[in-house]
N, C-alpha and C positions, 0 to 999 in steps of 0.2 A: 538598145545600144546604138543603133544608128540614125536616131534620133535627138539622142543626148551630141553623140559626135557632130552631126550637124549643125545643133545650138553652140556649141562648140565655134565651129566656124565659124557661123553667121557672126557671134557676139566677137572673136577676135576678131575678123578683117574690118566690122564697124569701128572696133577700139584704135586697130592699124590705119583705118581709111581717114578718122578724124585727129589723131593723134599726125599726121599727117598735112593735115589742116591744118591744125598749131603753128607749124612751121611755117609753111607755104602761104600763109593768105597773108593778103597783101593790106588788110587791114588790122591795126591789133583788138578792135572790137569783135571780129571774125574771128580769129586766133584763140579769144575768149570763149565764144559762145562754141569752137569745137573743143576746147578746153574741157567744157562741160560735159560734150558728147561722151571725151576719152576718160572721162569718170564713171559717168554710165558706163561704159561700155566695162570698165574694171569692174562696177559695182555687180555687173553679171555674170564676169567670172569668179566674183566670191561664191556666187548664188550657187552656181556652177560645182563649185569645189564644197558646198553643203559646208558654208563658213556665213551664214546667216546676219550673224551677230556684226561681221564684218561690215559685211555689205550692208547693212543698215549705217553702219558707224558711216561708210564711206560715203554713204547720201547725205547724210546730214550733217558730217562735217564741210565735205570736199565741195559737195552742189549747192549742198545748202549754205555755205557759209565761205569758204572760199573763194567760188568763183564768183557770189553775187561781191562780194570784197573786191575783188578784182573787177570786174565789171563797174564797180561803183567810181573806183581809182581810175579809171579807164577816162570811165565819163566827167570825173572832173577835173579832169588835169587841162590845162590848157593847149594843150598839141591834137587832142582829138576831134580831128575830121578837118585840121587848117591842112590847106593845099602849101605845095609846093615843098612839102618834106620826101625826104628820099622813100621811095619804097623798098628800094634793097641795100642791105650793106657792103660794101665795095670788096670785101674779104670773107664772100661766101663761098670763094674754091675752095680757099684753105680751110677754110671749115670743114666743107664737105672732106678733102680729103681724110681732116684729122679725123672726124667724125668714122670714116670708111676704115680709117686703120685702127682705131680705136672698138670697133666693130669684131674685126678681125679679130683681135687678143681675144678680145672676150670670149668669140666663137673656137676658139681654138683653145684654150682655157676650159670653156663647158665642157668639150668633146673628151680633154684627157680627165675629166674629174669621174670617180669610178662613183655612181650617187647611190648610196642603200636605199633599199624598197623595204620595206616593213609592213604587214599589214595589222592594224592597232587599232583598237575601235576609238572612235570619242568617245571621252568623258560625257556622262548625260548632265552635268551640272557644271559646265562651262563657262555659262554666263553668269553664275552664280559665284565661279573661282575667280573670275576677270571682277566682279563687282566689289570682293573682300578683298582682293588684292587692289585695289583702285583707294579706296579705305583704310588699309592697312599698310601692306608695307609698300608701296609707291605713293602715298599720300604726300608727301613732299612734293617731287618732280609732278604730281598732279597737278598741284596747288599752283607750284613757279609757272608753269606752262598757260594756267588758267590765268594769273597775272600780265604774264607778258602779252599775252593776247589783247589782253584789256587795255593794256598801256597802250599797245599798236595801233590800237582801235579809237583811242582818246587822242595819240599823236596825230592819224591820221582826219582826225575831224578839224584837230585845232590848226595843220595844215590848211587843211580845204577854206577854212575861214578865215585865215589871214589876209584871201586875195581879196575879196570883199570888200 
């Protein structure tokens, strides 16, 4: 037990230390690459929570495919790495403020929600119900989703070669 609790920690304050990072760094290359971190660091706590099938989804959509996307956006846009752009936006109090009150509800929201505990075993054929149902009756919204993607991905190349 005080082991798992441990991994526990370690794997959130990584998630919080880079997720953190995102914000803070002063490059959006940087920003990216803890991007990545705060994926990982998610994909540990599926692992964590003995949500496997997640946490695989979450590597190979999020790290795998996401953030080299962004990374790649990153890299060809023409702003990346010319001097004399701002590194901060001039309307980061008020951010922070909204950000901190925005905080608060939420925190104060959690605390009055009374949350049932149930103990239920998983299903041993989960990935198996997620796989027919992927098939079956979400085959549409699979399908659109699998398009859009595609198109984003066709948009964003025919972008990149226009400057050329």
């Amino acid at each position: 037990m005080f082991f798992l609790t441990l991994t526990f920690v370690s794997i959130s304050l990584f998630t919080l230390i880079c997720a953190l990072g995102v914000v803070l760094a002063k490059s959006v290359f940087h920003a990216a690459l803890f991007l990545v971190g705060t994926f990982f660091g998610i994909a540990g706590l599926y692992v964590l929570l003995e949500a496997e099938f997640l946490a695989a989804a979450q590597i190979m959509v999020y790290v795998g495919a996401i953030s080299i996307l962004i990374i790649f956006a990153i890299m060809l846009s023409r702003g990346y790495g010319s001097e004399g752009l701002a590194g901060q936006n001039s309307q980061w109090g008020i951010a922070a403020v909204v950000s901190g009150l925005i905080f608060l509800v939420l925190a104060i929201a959690l605390r009055k929600v009374a949350w049932p505990v149930t103990s239920a075993q998983v299903p041993s054929d989960t990935i198996s119900q997620i796989g027919s149902s992927f098939v079956g009756k979400y085959v549409l919204p699979f399908e659109v989703a699998s398009v859009l993607l595609l198109v984003a991905l066709v948009g964003a190349i025919i972008i990149a070669r226009e400057r050329e």
